[in-house]
C-alpha atoms as one frame of an Amber mdcrd trajectory, in Angstrom:
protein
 -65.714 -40.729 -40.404 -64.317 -38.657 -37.238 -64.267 -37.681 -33.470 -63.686
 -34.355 -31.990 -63.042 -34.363 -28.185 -62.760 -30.458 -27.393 -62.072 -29.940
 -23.673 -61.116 -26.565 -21.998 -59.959 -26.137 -18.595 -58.508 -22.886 -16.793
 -59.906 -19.507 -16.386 -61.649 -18.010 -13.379 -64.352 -19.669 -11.995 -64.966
 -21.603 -15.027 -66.287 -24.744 -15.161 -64.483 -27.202 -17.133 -65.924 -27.893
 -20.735 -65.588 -31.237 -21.906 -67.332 -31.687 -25.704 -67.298 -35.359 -27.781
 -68.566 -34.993 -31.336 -69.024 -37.169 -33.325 -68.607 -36.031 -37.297 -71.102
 -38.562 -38.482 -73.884 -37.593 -36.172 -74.233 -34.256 -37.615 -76.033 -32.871
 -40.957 -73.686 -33.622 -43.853 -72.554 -30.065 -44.475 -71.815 -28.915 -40.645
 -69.651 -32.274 -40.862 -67.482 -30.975 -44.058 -67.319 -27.689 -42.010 -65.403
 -29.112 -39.279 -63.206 -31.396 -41.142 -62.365 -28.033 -44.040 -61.501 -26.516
 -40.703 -59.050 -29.352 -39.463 -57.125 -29.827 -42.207 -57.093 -25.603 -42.816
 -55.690 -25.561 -38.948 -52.878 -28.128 -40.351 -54.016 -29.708 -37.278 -52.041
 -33.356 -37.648 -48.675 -31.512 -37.926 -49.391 -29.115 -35.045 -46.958 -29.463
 -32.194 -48.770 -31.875 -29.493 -48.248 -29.982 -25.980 -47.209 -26.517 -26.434
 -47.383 -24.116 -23.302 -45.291 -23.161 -20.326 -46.988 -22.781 -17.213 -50.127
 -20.602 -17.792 -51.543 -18.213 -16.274 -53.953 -18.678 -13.584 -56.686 -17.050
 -15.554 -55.871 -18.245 -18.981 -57.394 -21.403 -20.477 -56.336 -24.616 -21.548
 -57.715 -25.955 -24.639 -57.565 -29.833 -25.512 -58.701 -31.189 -28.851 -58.122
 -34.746 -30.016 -59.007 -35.818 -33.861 -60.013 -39.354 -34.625 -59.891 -39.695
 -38.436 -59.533 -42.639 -40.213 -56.597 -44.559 -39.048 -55.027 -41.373 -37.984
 -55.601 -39.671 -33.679 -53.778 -36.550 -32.736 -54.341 -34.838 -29.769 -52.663
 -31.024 -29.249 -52.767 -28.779 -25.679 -52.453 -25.235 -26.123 -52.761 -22.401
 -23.569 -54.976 -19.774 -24.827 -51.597 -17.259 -24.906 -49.909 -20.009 -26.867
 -53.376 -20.730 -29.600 -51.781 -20.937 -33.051 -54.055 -18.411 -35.429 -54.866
 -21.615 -37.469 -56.263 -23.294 -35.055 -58.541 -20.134 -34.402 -61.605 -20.886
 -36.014 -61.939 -24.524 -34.868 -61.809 -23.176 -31.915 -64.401 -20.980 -32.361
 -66.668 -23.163 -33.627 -66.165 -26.029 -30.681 -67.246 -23.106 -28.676 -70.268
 -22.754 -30.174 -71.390 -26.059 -29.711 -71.413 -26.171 -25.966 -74.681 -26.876
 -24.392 -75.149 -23.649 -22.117 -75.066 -24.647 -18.245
């Protein structure tokens, strides 16, 4: 079906958050969830690397979709997060193990 590899780097003292999901390892419903919010983030026709340098504190968020045939990857810094790609975002987020 389809890979998610979420990574975010940056911030203070953060440590760096690396997540690899795999769509068809997860209950049928939470796996429609994440791919209504892919294609709602227009996330294969999002721009690939967008950000100048950041700022020290800011993050930098990598996500890479494996669908099908189809692999995109996009780097955004948080200043530079389109809105779309907001609640994907979110949700990654919410699936990181707590350290």
């Amino acid at each position: 079906m389809a890979k998610i590899i979420f990574e975010r780097s940056g911030g203070f003292f953060e440590p760096l958050i690396d997540l690899s999901l795999d769509l068809d390892t997860l209950p049928p419903q939470d796996a429609q969830r994440m791919l209504y919010l892919i294609e709602d983030a227009d996330f294969f026709h999002l721009t690939e690397n967008r950000f100048e340098t950041p700022a020290v504190d800011e993050y930098i968020y990598t996500i890479t979709v494996e669908a099908n045939a189809a692999q995109h990857s996009v780097r955004f810094s948080e200043m530079d997060l389109p809105e779309s790609l907001q609640p994907l975002i979110d949700k990654l987020s919410t699936l990181i193990p707590a350290y």
